[in-house]
N, C-alpha and C positions, 0 to 999 in steps of 0.2 A: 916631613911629618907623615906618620901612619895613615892612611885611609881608613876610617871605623867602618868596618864591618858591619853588615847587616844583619839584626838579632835575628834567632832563627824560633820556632816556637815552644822548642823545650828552656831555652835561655828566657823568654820570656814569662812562662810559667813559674819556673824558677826566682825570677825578678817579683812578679806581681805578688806572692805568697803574702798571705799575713804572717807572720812570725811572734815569736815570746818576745823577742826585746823591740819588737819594734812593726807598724803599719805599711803596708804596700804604697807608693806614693799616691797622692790624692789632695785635692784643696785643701788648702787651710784655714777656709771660709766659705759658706754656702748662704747666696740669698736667698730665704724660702719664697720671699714675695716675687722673686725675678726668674721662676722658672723656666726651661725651654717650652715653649708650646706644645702639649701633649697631643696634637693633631696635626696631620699630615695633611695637605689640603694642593689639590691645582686650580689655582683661578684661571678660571676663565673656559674650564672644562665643563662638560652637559654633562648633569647628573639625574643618575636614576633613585628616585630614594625608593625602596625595597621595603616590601608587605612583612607586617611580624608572624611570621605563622607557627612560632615552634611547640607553643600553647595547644595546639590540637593533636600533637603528637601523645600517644599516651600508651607508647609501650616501654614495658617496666623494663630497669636497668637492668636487670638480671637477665634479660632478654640476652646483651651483648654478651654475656657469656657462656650462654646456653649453645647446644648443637645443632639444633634446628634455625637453616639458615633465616636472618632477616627476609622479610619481603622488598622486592626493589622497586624503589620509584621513577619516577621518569626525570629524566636530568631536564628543567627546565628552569625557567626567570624563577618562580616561587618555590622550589626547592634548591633550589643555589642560597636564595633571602633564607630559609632556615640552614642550611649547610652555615651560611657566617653567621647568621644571629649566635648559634652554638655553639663557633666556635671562638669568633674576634670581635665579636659586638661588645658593647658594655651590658655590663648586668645589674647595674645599679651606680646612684650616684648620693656622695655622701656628704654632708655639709658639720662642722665645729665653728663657733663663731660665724667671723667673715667670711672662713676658709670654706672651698668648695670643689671638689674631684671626684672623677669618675675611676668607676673599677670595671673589669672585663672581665670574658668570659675565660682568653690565656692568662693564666700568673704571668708577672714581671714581678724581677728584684726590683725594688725601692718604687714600685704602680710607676715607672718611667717610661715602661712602654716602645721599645726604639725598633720594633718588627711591624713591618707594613706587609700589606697586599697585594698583591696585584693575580685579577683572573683574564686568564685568554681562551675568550667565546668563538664560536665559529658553528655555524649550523646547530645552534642553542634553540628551540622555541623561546622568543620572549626575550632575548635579548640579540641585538646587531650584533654582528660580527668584528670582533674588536678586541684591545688592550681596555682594561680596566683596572683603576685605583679604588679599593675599599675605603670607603671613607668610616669608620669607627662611629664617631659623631653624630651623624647623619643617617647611621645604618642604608645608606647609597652604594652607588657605583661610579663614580666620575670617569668617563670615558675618556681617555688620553690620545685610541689611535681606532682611528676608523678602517676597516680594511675594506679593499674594491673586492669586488667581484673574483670570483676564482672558480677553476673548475670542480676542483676537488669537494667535497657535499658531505664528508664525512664529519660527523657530530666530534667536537673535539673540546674537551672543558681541564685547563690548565691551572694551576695555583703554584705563584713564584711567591714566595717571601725574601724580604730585604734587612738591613739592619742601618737606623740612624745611631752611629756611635756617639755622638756629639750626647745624646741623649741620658746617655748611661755616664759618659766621661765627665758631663758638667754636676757630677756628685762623688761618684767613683774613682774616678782621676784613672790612672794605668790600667786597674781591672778591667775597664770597662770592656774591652774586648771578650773577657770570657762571660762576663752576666749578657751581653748582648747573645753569644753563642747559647748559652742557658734557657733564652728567653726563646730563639727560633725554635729549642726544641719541645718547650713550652706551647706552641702556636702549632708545630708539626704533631703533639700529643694530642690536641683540643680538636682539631681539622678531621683525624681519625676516630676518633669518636662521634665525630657529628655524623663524617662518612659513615661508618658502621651502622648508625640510626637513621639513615636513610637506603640502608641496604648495596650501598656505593663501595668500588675498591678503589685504594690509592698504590700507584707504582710511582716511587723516585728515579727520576730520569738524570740517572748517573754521567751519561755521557758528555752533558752540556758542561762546557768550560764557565768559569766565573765571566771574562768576555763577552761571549755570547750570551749570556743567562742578563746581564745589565745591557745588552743593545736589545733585547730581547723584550724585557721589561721599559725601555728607554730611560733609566735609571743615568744612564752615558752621557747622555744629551743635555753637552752645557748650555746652548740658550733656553733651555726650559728650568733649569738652575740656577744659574747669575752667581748671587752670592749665599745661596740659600744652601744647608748644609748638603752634604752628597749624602746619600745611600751603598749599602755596599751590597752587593747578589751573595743570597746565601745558597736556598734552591730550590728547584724545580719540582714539583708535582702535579701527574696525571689523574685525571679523577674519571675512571668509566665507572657504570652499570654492570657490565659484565668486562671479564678479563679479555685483554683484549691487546694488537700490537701496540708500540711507541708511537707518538706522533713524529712526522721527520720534520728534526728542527731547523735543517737544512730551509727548507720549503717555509717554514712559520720565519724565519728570518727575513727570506725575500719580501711576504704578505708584509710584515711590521715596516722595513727599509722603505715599503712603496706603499703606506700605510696615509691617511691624512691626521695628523699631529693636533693636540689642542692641551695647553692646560699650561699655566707657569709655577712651579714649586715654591709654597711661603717658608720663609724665614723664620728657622723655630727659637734661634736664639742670637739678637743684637749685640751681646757682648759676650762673646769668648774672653774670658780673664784668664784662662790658663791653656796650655798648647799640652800637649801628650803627644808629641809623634811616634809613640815607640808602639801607639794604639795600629797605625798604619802599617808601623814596620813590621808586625803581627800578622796582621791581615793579609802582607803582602806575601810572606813566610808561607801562608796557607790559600794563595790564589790557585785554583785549581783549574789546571787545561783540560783540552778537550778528550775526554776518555774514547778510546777505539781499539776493542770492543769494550764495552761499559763496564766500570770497576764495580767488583763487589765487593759486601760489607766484609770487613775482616773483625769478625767477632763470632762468639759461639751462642748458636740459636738460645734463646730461652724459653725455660719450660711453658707448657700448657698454661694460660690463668687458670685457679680455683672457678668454681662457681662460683656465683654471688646469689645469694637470698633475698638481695632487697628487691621489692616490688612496687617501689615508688617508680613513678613513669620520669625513665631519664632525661626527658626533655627538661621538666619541673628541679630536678637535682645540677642541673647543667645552671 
């Protein structure tokens, strides 16, 4: 018998299409009341729940596209709490009948949601030095890995995003892979604009392999898993104040590895009724190794934005 080959991602693409005579695969039945859990959660991890401050922000949107640069703030606990309120927090919560859900401040297809957080602190004012999971929810920080002592004193503020498939595949069936990819870029949109209103630059840290990027994040680490769905490493971003080198992930690898561990992953949905493996064999099609020297984007710049005229304070619009 043949060996089936491994789909690769343009067969996939291809596969997943809507089409005129016919749907990309997908259930054939959705319970609305038996949702996956729309919140990512580590028990048993120490949580910071995080001051709302982005309400006192009150320069106009038209600012970010003006030429006079933002003013910069100082990378601390309380502008990190507005950096996520504006970008991954929720923004309201909506109730029909019984029914009741929350919306945020990244779009998602179908409000599913399956892009997590995770920030890595290191000589932060106001926060230890550490892995952290954004908890949505809680507008928190659930600390996952404590780091020791090191010599290194350099202020170093990271932001990984992740993707729960399972989240998007328990509606979407096969797509779910590309809404998930839609959705991190959705979260990498939201993040840069909060950056910008706090006068912050963001550099994507190309080099990191998918590997290292999930030991990194410890997204890898099955007994903090069990049977709770996995996550998959999408990427990496550096967030300074002023421009500035890469952090070596060499070195942030070591700190995490010898890092002290706390927190076990819930369970966002008891009954898988339908399998998609071809959502993995996607994923796996697009595992990306370790870049050396650091890939760059292969697209052509896009133009200047227009200004913008509105002068409602973006914080308020956000």
């Amino acid at each position: 018998m043949k060996e089936k080959q491994p789909i690769n991602i343009t067969q996939y693409h291809e596969r997943t299409k809507h089409r005129f005579d016919g749907f990309a695969k997908g259930p054939d039945t959705i319970d609305w009341d038996a949702q996956p859990d729309p919140f990512r959660r580590y028990e048993g991890a120490p949580l910071d729940a995080l001051p709302l401050g982005a309400d006192e922000f009150g320069l106009p949107f038209s600012a970010l596209y003006a030429d006079e640069p933002i003013p910069t703030l100082a990378m601390e606990r309380e502008t990190i709490a507005v950096l996520l309120e504006l970008s991954l927090a929720l923004s309201a919560w909506k109730q029909y009948g019984s029914a009741r859900w929350s919306l945020r401040c990244n779009p998602s297809s179908g409000n599913l949601h399956p892009t997590e957080a995770y920030l890595i602190a290191r000589h932060i004012d106001g926060l230890e030095d550490g892995l952290y999971h954004y908890r949505a929810d809680l507008h928190g920080l659930e600390q996952r890995c404590r780091f020791t002592a090191e010599e290194d004193t350099t202020p170093t503020l990271l932001l990984g995003l992740s993707s729960v498939h399972w989240r998007e595949a328990w509606k979407y069936g096969e797509r779910a892979y590309r809404y998930c990819q839609l959705d991190v870029g959705h979260a990498l949109a939201t993040v840069s604009y909060a950056a910008a209103l706090l006068g912050w630059h963001i550099t994507p840290l190309n080099e990191i392999g998918d590997e290292q990027l999930a030991h990194l994040l410890g997204i890898d680490r099955s007994a903090d898993f069990s049977d709770a769905e996995r996550e998959h490493p999408d990427l990496l971003l550096s967030l300074h104040a002023t421009p500035g080198a890469s952090p070596d992930i060499t070195q942030l690898l070591h700190v995490t590895a010898h890092g002290n561990w706390a927190g076990r992953a819930n369970i966002l949905d008891r009954k898988h009724f339908y399998d998609w493996p071809v959502i993995e064999e996607a994923a796996e099609a697009c595992r990306r190794p370790v870049q050396s020297p650091p890939s760059t984007p292969h697209f052509q710049p896009l133009p200047a934005p227009l200004p913008s005229p509105c002068d409602e304070a973006a914080a308020r619009l956000i």
